[in-house]
C-alpha positions as CSV (number, residue, x, y, z in Angstrom):
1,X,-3.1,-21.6,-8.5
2,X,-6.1,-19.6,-8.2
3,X,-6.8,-17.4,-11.7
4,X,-7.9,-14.5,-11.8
5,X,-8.5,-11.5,-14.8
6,X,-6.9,-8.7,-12.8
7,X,-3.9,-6.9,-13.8
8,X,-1.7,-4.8,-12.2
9,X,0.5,-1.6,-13.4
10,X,3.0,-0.3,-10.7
11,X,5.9,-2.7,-9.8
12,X,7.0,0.0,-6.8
13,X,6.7,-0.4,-3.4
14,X,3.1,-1.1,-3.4
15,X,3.1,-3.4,-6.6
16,X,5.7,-5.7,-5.1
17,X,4.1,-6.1,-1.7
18,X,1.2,-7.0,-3.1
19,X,2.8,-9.0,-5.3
20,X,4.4,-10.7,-3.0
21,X,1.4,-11.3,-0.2
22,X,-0.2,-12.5,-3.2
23,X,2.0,-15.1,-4.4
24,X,2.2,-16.8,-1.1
25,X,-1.7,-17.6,-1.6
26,X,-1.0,-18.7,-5.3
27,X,-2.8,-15.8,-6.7
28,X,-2.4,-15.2,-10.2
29,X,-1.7,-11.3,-11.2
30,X,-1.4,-10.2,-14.6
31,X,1.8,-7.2,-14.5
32,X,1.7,-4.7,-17.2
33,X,4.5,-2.2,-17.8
34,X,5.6,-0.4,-21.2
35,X,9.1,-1.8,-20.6
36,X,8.4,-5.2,-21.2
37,X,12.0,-5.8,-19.7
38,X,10.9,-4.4,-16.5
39,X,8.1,-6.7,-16.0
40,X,9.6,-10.0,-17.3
41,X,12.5,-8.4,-14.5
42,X,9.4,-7.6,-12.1
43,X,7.3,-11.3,-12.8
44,X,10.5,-13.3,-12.7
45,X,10.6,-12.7,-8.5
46,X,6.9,-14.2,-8.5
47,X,5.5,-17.3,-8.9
48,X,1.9,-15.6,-9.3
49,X,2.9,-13.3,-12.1
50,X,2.3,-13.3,-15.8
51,X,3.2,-10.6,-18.5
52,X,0.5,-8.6,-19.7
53,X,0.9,-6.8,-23.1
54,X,-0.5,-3.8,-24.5
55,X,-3.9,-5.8,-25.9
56,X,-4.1,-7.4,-23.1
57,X,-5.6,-4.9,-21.0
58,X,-9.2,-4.3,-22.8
59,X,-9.7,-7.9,-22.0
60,X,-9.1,-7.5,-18.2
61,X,-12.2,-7.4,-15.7
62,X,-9.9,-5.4,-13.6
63,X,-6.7,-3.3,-13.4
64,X,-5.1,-1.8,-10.4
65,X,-2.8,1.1,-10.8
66,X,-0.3,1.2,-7.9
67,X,1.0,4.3,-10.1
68,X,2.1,7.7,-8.8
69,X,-0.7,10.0,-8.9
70,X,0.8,12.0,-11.7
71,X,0.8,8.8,-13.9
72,X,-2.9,7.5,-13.5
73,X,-4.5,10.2,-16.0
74,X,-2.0,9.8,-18.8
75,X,-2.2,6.0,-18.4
76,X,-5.9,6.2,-18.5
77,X,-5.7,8.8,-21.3
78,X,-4.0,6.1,-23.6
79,X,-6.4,3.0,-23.0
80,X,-9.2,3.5,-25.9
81,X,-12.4,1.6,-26.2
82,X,-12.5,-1.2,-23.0
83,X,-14.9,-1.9,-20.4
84,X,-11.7,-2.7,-17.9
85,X,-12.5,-1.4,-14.5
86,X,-9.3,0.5,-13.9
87,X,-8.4,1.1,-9.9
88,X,-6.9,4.4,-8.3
89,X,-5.0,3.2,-5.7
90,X,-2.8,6.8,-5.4
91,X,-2.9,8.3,-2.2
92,X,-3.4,11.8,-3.0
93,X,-5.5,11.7,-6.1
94,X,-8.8,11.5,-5.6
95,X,-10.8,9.2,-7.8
96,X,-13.8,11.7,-8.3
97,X,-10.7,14.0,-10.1
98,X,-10.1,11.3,-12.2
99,X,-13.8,10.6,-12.9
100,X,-14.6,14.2,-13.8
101,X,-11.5,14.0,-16.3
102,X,-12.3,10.9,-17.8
103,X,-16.2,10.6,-17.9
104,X,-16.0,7.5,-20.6
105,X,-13.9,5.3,-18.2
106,X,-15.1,2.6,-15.3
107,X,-13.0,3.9,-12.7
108,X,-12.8,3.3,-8.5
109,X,-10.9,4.2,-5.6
110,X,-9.1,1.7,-3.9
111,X,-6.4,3.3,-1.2
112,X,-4.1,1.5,1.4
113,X,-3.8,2.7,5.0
114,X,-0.2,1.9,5.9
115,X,3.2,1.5,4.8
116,X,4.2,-0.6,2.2
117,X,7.4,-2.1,4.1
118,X,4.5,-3.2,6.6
119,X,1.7,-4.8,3.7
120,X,4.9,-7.0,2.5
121,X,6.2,-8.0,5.7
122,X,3.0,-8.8,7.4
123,X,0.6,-8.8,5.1
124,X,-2.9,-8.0,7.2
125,X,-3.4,-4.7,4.9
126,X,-6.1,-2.1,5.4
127,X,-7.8,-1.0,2.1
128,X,-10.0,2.3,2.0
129,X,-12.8,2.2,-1.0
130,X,-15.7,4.3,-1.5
131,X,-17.7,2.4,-4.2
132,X,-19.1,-1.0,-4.7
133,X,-16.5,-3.2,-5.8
134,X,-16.7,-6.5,-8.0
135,X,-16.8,-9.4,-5.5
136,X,-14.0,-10.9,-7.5
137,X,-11.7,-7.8,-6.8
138,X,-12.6,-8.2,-2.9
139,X,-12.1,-11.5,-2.5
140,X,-8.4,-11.1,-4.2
141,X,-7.8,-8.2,-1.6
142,X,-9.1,-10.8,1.4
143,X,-6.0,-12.5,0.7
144,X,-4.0,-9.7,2.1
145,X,-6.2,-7.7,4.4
146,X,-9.1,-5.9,5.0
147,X,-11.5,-3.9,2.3
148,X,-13.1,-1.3,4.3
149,X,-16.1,1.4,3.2
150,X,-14.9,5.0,3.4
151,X,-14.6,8.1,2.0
152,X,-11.0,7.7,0.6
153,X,-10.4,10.8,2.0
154,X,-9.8,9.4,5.4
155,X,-6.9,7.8,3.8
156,X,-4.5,10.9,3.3
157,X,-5.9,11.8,6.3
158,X,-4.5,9.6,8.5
159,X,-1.2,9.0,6.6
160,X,-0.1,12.3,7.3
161,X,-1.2,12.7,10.7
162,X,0.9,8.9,11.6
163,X,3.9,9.9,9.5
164,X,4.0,13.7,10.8
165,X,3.9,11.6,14.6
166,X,6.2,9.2,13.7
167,X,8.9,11.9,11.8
168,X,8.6,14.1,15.3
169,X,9.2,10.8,17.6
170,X,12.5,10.1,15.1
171,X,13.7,13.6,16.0
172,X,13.0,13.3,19.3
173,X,15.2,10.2,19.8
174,X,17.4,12.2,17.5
175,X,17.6,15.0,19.7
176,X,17.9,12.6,23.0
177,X,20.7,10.9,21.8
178,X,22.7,13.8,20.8
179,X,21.9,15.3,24.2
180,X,23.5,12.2,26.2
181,X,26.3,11.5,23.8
182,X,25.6,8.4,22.8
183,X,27.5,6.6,19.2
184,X,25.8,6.8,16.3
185,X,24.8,3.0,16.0
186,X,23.0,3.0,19.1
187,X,20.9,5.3,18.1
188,X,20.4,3.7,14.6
189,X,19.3,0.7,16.5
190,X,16.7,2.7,18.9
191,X,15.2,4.0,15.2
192,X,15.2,1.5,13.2
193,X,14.6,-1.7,15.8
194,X,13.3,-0.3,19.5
195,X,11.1,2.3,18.4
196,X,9.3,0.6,15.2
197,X,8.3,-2.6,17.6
198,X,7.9,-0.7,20.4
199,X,5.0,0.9,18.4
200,X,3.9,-2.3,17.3
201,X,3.8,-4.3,20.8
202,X,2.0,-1.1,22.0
203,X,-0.9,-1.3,19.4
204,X,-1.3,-4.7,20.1
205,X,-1.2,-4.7,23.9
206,X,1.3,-6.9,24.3
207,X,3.9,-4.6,25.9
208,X,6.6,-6.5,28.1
209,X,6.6,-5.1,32.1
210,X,9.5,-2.3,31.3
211,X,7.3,-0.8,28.2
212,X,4.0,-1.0,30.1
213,X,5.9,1.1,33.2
214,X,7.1,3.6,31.0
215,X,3.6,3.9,29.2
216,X,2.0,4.1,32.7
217,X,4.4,7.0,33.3
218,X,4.4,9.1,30.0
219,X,0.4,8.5,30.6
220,X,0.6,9.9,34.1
221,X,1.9,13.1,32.5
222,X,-0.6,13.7,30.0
């Protein structure tokens, strides 16, 4: 197993597909949560994982919060006296904000492009950073994508945009379906089966013969 001195608090959806993508390389994470129950709970579904206590952290080179954004302050706010880089990996919270706040803290932005069902399915993640990061931290996150310099920024950006698209193609089928009549688990399957890899196949170019005629035609349109 490769060993590492990065932690990790957040055992959500992005904690656990990390996790996970991790563990199949043999990654070592330290998990940190102040219900210890949780994350004996948490480590005990990874092979990679190890409980990290309250003392543990100051002696951490790194520690990524996969926290909402409303919990990275107050975390920060209760870790005294360390030279642990701590890692805001909320979507919406910028990491200048938390800078500005907390002046006596190392702190960077890390932030994932993507879904989280997607990171831990696949793995091949896209990662968003606007600082210099330690080369130990990069080479963790090589493991499961793509570290990429940007203005985090770009981040929310482009989450909102695909999931506004992606909500308004739902309705559509939604809309399509009721139109025509058709049961309820057909259209369950064209949302949750034909639509997703249809996307995928697209982005990929790899579209069988009937996808690539309809794209021709909606193209033709446009």
């Amino acid at each position: 197993m490769v060993q590492t001195n990065i932690g990790l608090a957040g055992i959500g959806k992005l904690g656990s597909a990390m996790m996970g993508q991790w563990a199949k390389h043999n990654i070592s994470i330290g998990v940190y949560h102040p219900d210890q129950a949780k994350a004996e709970s948490f480590i005990s579904n990874y092979t990679n994982g190890f409980l990290l206590k309250e003392t543990d952290i100051t002696k951490l080179d790194v520690m990524l919060l996969a926290l909402p954004a409303n919990r990275i302050i107050p975390f920060l706010q209760k870790r005294k006296d360390t030279d642990t880089l701590f890692i805001n990996m909320a979507t919406s919270l910028s990491t200048d904000e938390v800078k500005r706040g907390l002046p006596e803290k190392k702190v960077a932005g890390l932030k994932f492009m993507g879904h989280a069902t997607d990171l831990k399915e696949h793995g091949n993640g896209l990662f968003i950073t606007g600082q210099q990061l330690p080369a130990a931290l990069l080479n963790v996150f090589r493991y499961i994508g793509e570290v990429k310099k940007d203005d985090e920024d770009v981040v929310i950006n482009v989450n909102k945009m695909a999931t506004y698209q992606a909500i308004k193609a739902a309705v559509e089928i939604e809309k399509e379906f009721e139109r025509n009549n058709l049961p309820m688990d057909y259209k369950e399957r064209a949302l949750t089966s034909l639509a997703p890899e249809v996307i995928r196949s697209y982005s990929k170019g790899k579209l069988g013969h009937f996808g690539q005629e309809i794209a021709k035609e909606f193209k033709g349109k446009l």
